[in-house]
N, C-alpha and C positions, 0 to 999 in steps of 0.2 A: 574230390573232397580230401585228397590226399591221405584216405585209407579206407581202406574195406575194413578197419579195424573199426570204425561204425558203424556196424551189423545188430544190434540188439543182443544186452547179454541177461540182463537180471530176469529173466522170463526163461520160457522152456521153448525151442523149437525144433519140430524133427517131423520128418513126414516117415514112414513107416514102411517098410520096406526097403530096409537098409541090405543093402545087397553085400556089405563088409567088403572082405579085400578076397583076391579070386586065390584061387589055393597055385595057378602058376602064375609064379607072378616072374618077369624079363626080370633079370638084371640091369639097374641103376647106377651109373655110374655117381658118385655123391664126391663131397668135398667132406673133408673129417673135419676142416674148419667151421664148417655153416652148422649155427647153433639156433634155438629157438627165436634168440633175440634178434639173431640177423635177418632172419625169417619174416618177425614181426614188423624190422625196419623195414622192410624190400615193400611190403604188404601196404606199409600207408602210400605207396605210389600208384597203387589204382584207384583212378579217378573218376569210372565211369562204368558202373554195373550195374546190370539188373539181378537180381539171384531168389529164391526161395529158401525157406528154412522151414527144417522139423524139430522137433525137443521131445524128447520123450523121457518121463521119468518111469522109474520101475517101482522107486522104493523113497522116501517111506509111504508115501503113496502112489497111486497110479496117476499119473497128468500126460497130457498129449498136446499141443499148440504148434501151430502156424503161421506162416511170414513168407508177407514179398513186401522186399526193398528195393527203393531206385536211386541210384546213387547217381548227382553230374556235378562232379566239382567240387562248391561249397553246401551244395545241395542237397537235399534228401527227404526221401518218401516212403513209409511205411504205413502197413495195411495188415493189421495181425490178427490173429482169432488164440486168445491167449487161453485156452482151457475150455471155449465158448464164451469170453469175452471179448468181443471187439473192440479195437482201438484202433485209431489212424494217427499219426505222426507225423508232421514237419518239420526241420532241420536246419537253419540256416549259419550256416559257419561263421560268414562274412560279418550279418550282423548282429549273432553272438544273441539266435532267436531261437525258440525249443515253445514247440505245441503239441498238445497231445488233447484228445477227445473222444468219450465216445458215442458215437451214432447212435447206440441203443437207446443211454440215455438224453442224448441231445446238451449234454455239457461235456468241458473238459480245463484246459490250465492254460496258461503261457506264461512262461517265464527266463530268463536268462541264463542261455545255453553255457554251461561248465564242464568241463575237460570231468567230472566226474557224473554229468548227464551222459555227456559221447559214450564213457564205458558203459552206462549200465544199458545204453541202448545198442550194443553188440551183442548179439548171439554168444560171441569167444569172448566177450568183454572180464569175463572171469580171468583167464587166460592174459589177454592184452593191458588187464589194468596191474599185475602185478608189480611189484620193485625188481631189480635190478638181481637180488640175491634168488631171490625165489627162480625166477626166469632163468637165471643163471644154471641153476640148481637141475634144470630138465634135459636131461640126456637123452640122444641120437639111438634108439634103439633096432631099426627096422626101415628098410623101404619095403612099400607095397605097391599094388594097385589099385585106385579106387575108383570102381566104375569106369577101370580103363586109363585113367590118370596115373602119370608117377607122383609117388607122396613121400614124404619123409615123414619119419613117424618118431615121435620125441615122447618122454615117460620123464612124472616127476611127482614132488607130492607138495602141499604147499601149506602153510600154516594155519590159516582161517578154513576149521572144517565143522567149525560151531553148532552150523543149519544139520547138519549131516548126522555127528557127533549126538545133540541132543535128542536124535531118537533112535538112537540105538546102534548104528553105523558106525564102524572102528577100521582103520588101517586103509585108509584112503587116499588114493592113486587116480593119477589122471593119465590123459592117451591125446594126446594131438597129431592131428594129419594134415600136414600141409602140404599141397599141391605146387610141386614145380615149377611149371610152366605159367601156371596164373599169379605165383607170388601170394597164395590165399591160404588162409587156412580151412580145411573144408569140412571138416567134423573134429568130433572131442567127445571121449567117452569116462566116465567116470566112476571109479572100479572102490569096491568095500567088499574085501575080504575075497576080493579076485572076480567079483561078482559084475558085472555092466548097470549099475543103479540110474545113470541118465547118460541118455545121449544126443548130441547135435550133429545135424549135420544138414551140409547143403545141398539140396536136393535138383537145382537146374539153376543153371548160370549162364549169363550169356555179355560176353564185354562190349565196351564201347558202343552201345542201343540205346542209351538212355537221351532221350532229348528234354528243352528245357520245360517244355511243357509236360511231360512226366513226374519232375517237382514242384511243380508251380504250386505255392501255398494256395487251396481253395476253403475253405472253411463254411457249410454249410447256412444259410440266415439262421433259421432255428435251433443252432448249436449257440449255448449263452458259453463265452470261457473267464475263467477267474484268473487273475497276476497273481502268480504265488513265489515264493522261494522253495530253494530245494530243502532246507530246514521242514517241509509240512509233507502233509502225506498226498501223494499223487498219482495217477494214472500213470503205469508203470510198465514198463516193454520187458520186464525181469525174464530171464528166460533159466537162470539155472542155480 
């Protein structure tokens, strides 16, 4: 799908038991060149993942949510449990298709897939959907390890803290980890007043597994779906 950078962002995921980074952590050898953005680039060339996700907010309220995504291609499957909300998701790049539903209550939407549906259906989509300045703006602070992974670890702060800001949350800072070897980014922690207020991260990955029946759009009989625009309010993969 020529990025993991459609992972679900506008929602919260994170499975709990975040083991963070280990206190020894090797020595990484790094490039002082490679910036978050080149990062982000390297990222839309995986094309075929399965991964889980956790979100966890701390503050202003407590939230908790989960994801598994299957990514082949132009394809794509998700299956979330947004707070105890369930939703499922289809994704078709090709023909510019975007469904969402929920089982609970037997309806959902379909509408035409936009480069501003892809972000908000990333986990990092906060992160991934930024401009040029901003991205720009997040410095190389740290290699770690994470769960055994080499990460590079990038710090920055970024304009729209609105959500955050109106209750009460000031001086707000973000944490990305991006994995090496996978070209992914694999968690994101996001800090008020030095504090960890939410975090994402992915919790089990595994590449090039996904087969095409894995995405295959199925849509239950008794789910009714409605044509909408992104203009209305919709079943929403939001995570952060």
């Amino acid at each position: 799908m020529k990025k993991f950078q459609k992972i679900f962002i506008i929602g919260i995921f994170v499975v709990l038991f975040f083991t963070g980074c280990s206190e020894k952590d090797d020595e990484i050898k790094i490039s002082e060149s490679s910036s978050l953005k080149d990062m982000i680039e390297k990222s839309k060339n995986v094309e075929n993942i399965y991964y889980e996700v956790l979100a966890e907010y701390q503050k202003p309220a407590y939230a908790k949510s989960v994801g598994k995504i299957w990514i082949n291609d132009e394809k794509e499957r998700q299956e979330l449990d947004l707070s105890g909300r369930k939703l499922v998701v289809f994704i078709d790049e090709k023909k510019k298709d975007y469904v969402s539903y929920s089982p609970d209550d037997k309806s959902g939407n379909k509408m035409e897939l936009t480069d501003e549906l892809i972000t908000q259906n990333s986990p990092f989509g906060l992160i991934e959907g930024l401009d040029e300045k901003e991205i720009n703006g997040f410095k190389k602070i740290d290699n770690k390890k994470i769960k055994g992974k080499d990460c590079y670890v990038f710090e920055g702060e970024i304009s729209d803290n609105q959500k955050y800001e109106s209750n009460g949350l000031k001086d707000i800072k973000y944490k990305v980890y991006y994995e090496i070897k996978s070209n992914i980014i694999v968690q994101m922690e996001i800090y008020s007043e030095e504090k960890v207020i939410t975090k994402v991260e992915v919790t089990k990955m595994k590449l090039d597994s996904v087969k095409d029946d894995d995405v295959k759009k199925q849509i239950p009989d008794n789910v009714k779906l409605k044509e909408v625009s992104l203009d209305v309010e919709i079943y929403t993969t939001e995570m952060c």
